[in-house]
N, C-alpha and C positions, 0 to 999 in steps of 0.2 A: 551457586549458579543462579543467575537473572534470570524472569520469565523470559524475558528476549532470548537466552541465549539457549532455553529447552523448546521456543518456538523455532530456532534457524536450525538446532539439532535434527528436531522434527524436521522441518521443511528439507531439508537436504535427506533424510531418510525416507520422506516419500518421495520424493524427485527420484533419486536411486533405484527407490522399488516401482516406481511406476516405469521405467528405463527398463529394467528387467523385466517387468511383466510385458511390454509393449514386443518385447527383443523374444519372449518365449516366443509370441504370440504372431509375429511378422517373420522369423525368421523358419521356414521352413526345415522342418525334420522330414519330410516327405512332400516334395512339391508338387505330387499328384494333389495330396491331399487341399491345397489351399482353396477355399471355399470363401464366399460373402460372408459366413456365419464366423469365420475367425476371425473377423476386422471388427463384429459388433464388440467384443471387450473395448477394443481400442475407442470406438466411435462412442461409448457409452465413460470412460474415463474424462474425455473432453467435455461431455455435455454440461454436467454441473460449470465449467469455469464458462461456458457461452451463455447461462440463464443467468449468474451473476452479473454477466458484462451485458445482457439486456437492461437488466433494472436497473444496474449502477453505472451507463452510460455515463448521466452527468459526473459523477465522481470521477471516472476515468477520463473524461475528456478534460475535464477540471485538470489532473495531474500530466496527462498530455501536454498542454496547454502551458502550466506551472513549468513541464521541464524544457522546453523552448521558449519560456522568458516572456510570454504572451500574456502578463500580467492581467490588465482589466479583465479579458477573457476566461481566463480560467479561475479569476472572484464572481465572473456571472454563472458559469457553470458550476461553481462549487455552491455556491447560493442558492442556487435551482435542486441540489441535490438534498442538501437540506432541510429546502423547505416541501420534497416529495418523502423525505423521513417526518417529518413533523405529522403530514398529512396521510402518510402510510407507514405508524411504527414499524408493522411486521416485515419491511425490506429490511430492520438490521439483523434479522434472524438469516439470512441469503449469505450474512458471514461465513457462516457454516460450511457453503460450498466452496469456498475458495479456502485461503491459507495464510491469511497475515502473518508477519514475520515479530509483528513488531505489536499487533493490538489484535482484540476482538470484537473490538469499535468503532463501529463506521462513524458515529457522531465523531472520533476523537479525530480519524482520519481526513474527516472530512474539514473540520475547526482546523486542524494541524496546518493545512494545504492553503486554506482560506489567508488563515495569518502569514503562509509566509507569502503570499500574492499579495496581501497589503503589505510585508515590508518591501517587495521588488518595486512597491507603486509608490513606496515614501511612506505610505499611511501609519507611521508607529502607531497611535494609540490603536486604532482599533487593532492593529495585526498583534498590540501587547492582550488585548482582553480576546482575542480569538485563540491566543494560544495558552492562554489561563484557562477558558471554557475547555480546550483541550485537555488540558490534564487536567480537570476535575472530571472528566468524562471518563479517564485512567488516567490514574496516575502513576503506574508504571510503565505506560508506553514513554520511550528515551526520546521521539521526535520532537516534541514541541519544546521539550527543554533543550534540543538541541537549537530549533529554532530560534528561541529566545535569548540563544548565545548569539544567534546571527544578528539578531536587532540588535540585543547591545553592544554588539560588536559596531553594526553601522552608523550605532551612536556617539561610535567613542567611548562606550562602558567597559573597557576591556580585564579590568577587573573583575566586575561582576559577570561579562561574559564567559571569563576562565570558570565562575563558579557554575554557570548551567551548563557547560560544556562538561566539566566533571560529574556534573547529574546524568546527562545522557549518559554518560562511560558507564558510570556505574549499573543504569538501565538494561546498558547489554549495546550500545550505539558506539562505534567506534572510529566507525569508517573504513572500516579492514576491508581485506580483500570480498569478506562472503561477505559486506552489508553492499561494497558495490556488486556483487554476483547476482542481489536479493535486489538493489535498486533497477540493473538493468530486466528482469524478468519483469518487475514492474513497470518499467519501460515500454516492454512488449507488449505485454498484456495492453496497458493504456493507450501504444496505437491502434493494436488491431482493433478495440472495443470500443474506444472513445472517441471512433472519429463523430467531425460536428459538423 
């Protein structure tokens, strides 16, 4: 089994339990009893994902951005996030609060998105060395070698595309139902928190 595929186990067994815990917790066994102080569990599960999507604004507005096609935009945003890791390592510890599916690397995540904003702008080479920085940063995150199928694919490399596209498979990227389940949460997440 791929880390990818014990991080979306995971991610779907806390989704579930946080579901349940929300559902003990809102759903009245006595609806005298319902109090302010019942909603603090709730109100206290959300907060970690709103101090991540303070600091990693530009990251999400970056993938925002990236999933409406708004190419230049979301390489300035991704750029800007970057270069606020560069200048403050300790935002990639804030991983911690959230739940990658797919990395524990905001550098990775971030190079990943970057590169593939330069290939939507044409830019091959650098979208080729953004999403090599990518996987050295982990190299078993499946994205950027999925990426990197996308270039060569845009290249007409369709060979060597089939070959990074079966590096992601093997990663744990497939495109199955729960990676688009896992893409559109990201989705969300990145409009409510990235706007720009």
């Amino acid at each position: 089994m791929s880390r990818t595929a014990i991080y979306k186990l995971a991610y779907f067994v806390l989704v579930l339990g946080s579901a349940g815990l929300l559902a003990w917790f809102l759903v009245p066994r006595h609806p005298e009893v319902i109090t302010p102080w019942a909603i603090l569990p709730v109100a206290l599960m959300l907060l970690p994902g709103r101090v991540l999507a303070y600091f990693w604004r530009n990251l999400l507005c970056g993938l925002r951005l990236l999933r409406e096609r708004r190419f230049e935009e979301s390489k300035a945003h991704t750029e800007a996030f970057l270069r606020e890791l560069d200048q403050k390592p300790w935002l990639k510890n804030l991983i911690w609060l959230g739940f990658g599916t797919y990395s524990r690397s905001p550098t990775c995540f971030a190079l990943n998105n970057l590169g593939a904003a330069e290939i939507g702008l044409g830019e091959m080479t650098g979208a080729r060395e953004h999403l090599y920085a990518a996987m050295r940063a982990d190299e078993a995150c499946p994205l950027p070698y999925f990426n990197m199928g996308v270039l060569c694919t845009a290249l007409g490399e369709h060979e060597e595309a089939q070959t990074w596209y079966e590096k992601a498979a093997a990663f744990g990227y497939s495109r199955s139902v729960i990676d688009v389940i896992i893409g559109s949460s990201q989705t969300r997440l990145a409009r409510r928190a990235g706007g720009s």
